[in-house]
KOLDO-753435 format. One record per residue: x, z, y of N, C-alpha, C in turn; residue in one letter. Coordinates in pm, whole numbers, padded with zeros to 5 digits, always signed. Each point is the difference from the previous one (the first is absolute). Example, Ala and Ser with C-alpha at 12.3 -4.5 7.8 and 13.67 -1.06 7.14 Angstrom:
KOLDO-753435
+01319+00780-00569-00089+00000+00119+00090+00000+00120a-00035-00072+00105+00082+00006+00119-00077+00073+00109s
end
This chain:
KOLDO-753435
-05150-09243+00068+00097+00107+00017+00123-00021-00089x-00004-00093-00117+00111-00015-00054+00113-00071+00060x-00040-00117+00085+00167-00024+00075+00012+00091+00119x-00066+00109+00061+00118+00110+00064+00040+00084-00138x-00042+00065-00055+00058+00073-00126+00112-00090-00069x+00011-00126-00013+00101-00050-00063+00107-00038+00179x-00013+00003+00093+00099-00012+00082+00013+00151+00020x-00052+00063-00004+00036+00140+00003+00106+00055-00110x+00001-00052-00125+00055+00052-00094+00203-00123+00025x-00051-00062+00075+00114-00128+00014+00118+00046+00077x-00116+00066+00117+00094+00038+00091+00006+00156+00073x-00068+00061-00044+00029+00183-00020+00156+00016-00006x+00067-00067-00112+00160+00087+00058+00080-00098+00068x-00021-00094+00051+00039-00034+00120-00025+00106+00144x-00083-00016-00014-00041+00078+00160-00023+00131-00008x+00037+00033-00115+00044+00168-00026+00144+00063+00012x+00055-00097-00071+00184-00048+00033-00005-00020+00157x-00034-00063+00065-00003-00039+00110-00017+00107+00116x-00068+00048-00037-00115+00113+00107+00135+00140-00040x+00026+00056-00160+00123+00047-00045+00112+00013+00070x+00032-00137+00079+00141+00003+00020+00005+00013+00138x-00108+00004+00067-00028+00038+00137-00055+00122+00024x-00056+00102-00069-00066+00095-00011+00113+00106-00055x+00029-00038-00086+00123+00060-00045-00084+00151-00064x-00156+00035-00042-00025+00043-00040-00127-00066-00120x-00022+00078-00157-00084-00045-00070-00139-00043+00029x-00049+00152+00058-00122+00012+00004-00048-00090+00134x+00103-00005+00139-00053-00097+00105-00018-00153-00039x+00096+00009-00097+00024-00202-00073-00124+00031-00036x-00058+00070-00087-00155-00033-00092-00077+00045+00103x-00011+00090+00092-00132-00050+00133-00002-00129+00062x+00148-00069+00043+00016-00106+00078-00072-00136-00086x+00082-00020-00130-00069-00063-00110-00148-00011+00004x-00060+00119-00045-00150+00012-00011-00077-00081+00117x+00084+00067+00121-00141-00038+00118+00070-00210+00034x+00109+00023-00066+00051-00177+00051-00159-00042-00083x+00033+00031-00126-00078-00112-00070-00192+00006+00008x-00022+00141+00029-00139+00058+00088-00037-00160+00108x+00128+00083+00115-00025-00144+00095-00019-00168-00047x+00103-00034-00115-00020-00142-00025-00116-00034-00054x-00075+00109-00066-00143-00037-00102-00086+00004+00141x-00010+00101+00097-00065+00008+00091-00035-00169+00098x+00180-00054-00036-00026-00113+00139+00010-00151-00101x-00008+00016-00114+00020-00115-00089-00058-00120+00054x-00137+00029+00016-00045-00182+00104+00053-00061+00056x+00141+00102+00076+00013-00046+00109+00132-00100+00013x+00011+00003-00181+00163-00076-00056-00076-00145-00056x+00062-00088+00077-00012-00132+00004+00057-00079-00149x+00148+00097-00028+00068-00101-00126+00085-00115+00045x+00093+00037+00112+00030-00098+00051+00177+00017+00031x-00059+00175-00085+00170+00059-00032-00009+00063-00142x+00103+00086-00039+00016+00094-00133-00059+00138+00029x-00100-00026-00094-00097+00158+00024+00086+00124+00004x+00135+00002-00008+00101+00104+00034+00050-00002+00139x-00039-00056+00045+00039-00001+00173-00104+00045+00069x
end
């Protein structure tokens, strides 16, 4: 569990900024955030490494 907790901590305000500037509200950026990174722990097997774990 420590490399999602350390990619979690890497890239939380990226895709909070991100989700932010499309949402254009706080609290939807930190639902959108939450369930992004929910989903990536959910489908992690399914990342090969054959790109940047930010994509």
């Amino acid at each position: 569990m420590g490399d999602v907790e350390h990619i979690y901590k890497q890239y939380f305000q990226d895709v909070y900024l991100f989700a932010l500037s499309l949402s254009r509200d706080q609290q939807m950026a930190e639902e959108i955030t939450q369930e992004t990174f929910a989903r990536a722990v959910k489908n992690i097997d399914q990342f090969k490494g054959n790109c940047k774990i930010s994509v």
